[in-house]
matplotlib code that plots the C-alpha trace (Angstrom):
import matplotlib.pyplot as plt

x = [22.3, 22.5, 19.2, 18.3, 15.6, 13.3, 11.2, 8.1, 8.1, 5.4, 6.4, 5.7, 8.4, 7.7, 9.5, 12.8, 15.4, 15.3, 15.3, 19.4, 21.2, 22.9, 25.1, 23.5, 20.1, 17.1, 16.1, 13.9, 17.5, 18.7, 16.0, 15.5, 18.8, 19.1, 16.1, 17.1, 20.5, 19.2, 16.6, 18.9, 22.2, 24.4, 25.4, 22.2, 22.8, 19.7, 19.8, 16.4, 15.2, 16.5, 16.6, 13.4, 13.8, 13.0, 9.9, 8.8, 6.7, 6.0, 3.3, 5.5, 9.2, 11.2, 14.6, 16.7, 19.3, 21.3, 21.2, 22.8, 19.5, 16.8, 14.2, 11.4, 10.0, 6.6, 8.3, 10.7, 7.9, 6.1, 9.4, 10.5, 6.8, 6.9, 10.1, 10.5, 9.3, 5.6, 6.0, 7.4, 5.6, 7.4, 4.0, 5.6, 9.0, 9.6, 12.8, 13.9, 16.9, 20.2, 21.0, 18.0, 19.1, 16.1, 18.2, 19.4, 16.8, 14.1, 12.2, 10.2, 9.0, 5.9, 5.2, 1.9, 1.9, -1.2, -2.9, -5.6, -7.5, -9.7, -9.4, -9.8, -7.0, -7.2, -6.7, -6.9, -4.1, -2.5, 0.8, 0.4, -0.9, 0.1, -2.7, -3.0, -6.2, -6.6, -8.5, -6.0, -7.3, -6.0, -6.3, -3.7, -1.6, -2.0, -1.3, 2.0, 1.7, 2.0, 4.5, 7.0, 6.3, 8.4, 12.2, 13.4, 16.3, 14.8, 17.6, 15.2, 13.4, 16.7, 18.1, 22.1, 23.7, 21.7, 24.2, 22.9, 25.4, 22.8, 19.6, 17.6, 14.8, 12.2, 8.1, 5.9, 2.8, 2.2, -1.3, -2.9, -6.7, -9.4, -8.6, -11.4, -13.7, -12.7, -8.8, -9.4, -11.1, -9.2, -6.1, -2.5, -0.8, 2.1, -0.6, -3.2, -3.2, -4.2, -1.8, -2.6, -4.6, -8.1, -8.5, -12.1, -13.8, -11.8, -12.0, -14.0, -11.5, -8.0, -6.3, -3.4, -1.0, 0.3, 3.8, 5.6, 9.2, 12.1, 13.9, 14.0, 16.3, 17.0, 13.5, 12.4, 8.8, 8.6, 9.6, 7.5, 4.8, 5.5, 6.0, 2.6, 0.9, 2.0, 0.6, -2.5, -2.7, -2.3, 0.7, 2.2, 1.1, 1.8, 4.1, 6.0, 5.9, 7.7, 9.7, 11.1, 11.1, 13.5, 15.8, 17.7, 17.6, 16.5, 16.6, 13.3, 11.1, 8.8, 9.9, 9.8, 6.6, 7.0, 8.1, 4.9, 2.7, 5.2, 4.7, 6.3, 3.8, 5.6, 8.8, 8.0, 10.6, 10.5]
y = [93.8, 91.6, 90.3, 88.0, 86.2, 84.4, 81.4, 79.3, 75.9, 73.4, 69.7, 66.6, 63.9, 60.6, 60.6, 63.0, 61.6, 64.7, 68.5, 68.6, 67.9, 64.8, 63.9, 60.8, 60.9, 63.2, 66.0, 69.0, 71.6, 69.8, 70.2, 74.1, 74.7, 73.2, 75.2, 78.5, 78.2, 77.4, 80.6, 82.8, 81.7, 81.7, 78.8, 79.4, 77.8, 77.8, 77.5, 76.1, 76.8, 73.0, 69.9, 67.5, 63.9, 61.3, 61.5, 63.9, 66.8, 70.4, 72.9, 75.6, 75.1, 78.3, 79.0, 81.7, 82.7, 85.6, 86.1, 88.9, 89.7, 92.0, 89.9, 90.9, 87.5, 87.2, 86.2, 84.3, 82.3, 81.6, 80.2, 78.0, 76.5, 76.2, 73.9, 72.4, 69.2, 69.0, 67.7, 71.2, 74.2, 77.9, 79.3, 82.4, 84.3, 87.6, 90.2, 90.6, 92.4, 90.9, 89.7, 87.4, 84.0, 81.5, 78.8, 80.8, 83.7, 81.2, 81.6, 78.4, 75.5, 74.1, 70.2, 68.5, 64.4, 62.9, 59.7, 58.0, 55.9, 53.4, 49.4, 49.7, 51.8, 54.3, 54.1, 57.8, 59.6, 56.7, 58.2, 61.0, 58.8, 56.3, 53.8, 53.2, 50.1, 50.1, 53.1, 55.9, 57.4, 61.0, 62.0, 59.7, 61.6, 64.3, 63.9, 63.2, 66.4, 68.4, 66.9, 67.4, 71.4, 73.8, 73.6, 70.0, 67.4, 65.3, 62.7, 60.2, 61.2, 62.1, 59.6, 58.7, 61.3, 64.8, 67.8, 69.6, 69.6, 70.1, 67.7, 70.9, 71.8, 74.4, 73.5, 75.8, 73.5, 70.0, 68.6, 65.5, 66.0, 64.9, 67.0, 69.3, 69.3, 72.8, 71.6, 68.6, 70.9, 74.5, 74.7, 74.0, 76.9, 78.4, 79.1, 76.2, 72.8, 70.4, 68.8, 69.8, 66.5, 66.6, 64.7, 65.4, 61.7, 60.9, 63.4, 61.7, 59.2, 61.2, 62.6, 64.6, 65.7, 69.3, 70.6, 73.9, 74.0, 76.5, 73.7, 70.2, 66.8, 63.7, 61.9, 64.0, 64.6, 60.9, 59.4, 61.3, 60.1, 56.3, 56.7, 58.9, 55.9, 53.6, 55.8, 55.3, 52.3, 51.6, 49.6, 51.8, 54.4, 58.4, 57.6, 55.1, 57.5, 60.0, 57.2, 57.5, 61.0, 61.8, 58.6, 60.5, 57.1, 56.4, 52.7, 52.8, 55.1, 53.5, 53.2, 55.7, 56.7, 56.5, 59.8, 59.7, 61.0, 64.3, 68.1, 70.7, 72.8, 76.6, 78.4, 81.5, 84.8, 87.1]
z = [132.6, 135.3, 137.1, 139.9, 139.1, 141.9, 140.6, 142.3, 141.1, 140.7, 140.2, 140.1, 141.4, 140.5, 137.6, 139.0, 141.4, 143.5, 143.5, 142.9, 139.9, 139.1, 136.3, 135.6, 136.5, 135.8, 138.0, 138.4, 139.1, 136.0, 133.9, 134.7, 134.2, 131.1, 129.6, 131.0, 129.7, 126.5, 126.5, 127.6, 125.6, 129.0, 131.4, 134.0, 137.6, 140.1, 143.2, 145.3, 149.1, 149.6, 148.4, 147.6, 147.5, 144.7, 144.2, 146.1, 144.4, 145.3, 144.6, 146.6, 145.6, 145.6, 143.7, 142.3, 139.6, 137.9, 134.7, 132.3, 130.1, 129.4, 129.0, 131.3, 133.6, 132.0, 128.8, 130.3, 132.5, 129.0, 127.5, 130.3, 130.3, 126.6, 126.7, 130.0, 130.8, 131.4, 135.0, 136.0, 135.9, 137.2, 138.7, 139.2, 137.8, 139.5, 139.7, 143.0, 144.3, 144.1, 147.3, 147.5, 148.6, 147.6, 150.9, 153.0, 153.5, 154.1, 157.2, 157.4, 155.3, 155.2, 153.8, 153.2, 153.6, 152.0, 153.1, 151.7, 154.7, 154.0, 152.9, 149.1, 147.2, 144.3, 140.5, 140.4, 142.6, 143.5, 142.4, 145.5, 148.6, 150.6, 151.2, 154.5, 155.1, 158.7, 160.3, 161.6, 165.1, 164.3, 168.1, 169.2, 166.4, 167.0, 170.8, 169.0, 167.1, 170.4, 171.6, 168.4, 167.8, 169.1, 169.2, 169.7, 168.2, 165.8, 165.8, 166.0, 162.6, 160.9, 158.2, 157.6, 155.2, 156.3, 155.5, 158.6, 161.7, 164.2, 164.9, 166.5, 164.1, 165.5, 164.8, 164.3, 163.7, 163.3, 163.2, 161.5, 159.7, 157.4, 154.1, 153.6, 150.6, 149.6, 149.5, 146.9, 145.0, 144.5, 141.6, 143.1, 143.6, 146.1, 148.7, 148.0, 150.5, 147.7, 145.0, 141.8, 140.8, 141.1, 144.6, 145.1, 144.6, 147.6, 149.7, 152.9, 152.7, 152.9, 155.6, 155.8, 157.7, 157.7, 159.1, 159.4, 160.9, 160.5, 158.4, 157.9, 158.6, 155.8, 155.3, 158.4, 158.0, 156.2, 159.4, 161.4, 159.2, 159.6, 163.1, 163.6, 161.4, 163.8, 166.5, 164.3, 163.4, 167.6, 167.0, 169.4, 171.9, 172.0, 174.9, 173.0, 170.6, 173.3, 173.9, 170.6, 170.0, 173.0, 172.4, 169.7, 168.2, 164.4, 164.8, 167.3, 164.8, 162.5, 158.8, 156.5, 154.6, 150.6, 148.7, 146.6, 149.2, 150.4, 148.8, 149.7, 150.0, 150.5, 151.5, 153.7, 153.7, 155.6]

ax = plt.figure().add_subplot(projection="3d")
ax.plot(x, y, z, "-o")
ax.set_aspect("equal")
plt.show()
């Protein structure tokens, strides 16, 4: 009997070069497949909401697959955490009806960026931050972050080699904050804010910054975090920052933010 099967995916990147499979290198499509095939005794190909870079994790990720089986998804949740690599965890395996489409029924994304602010860095959780040393003044970014939501072109944040035709991505929020106590503290999950490491010793010292859009470019949401650090850092203003934004120009945006410090937090349907 053939079922489609709908899959949220926990992961941690630093160790994957990106969501999609590769034939030479390691990644989290690979990996899944690879098990599932093996559990199931048939060629398994998933398909996820879109495509994560090298490493970049997610707490969120969502993907699906057909299979010909009858094995029910709490069994088949227990064997793919049994045998996949312990970087990946499915959170959540559920049957859903056949024409579910894990990319192209998404309605929105939402990403998490974290930041750890202050001069000394981290031995703990150093692999999910960026260290940033000089104090960030989080109004002036998010005087930025008002000015980027709603529907815009991004051409500015978008990096060489996107598969997307069109630069117009639609915001629904974008905002820049301390990360609150209760975030460092609660279990990752689809609907949690806080990467699945314990973050809570440095909690007065993080900040993060939290966006929702109807899809995303290349490196989009890493550039916009180097250029909103900038902001900042007051190497440049918010209206340099506008500037930038409405140039439809990459080469004047700031550089891009490491992967380590990007989760894709969750993908919302409809």
């Amino acid at each position: 009997m053939k079922i489609t099967f709908k899959l949220i995916i926990e992961y941690d990147g630093t160790l994957f070069f990106g969501w999609q499979r590769q034939r030479e290198e390691k990644t989290i499509q690979g990996e899944l497949e690879s098990v599932l095939s093996h559990i199931l005794n048939q060629k398994i190909q998933i398909r996820g909401s879109g495509r994560t870079d090298a490493g970049v994790h997610a707490t969120g990720q969502v993907a699906h697959f057909h299979a010909n089986t009858q094995m029910d998804p709490k069994t088949l949740k227990k064997g793919v955490n049994s045998l996949v690599n312990s970087a990946i965890v499915i959170r959540e395996c559920l049957v859903v009806d056949e024409t579910f489409h894990a990319q192209y029924q998404a309605k929105s994304k939402e990403y998490n960026y974290y930041i750890l602010n202050r001069p000394d860095p981290c031995a703990i959780g150093a692999a999910y931050l960026w260290h940033i040393k000089p104090p960030l003044d989080l109004d002036r970014m998010n005087r930025c972050c008002e000015l980027i939501t709603g529907t815009h072109n991004f051409k500015s944040f978008e990096n060489t080699g996107s598969p997307k035709t069109s630069s117009v991505r639609e915001v629904f929020f974008a905002l820049v904050e301390p990360l609150k106590a209760a975030e460092t503290l609660d279990p990752a999950g689809p609907k949690n804010m806080a990467p699945s490491i314990n973050l809570a010793p440095l909690g007065n010292d993080l900040v993060v910054f939290k966006i929702s859009a109807s899809g995303f470019l290349k490196n989009m949401v890493r550039n916009l975090m180097g250029t909103l650090v900038d902001v900042g850092s007051n190497k440049i203003d918010p209206r340099e920052f506008e500037r930038i934004f409405t140039a439809k120009d990459r080469k004047l945006a700031g550089n891009t933010a490491p992967a380590r410090g990007l989760f894709l937090k969750q993908v919302n349907y409809r």
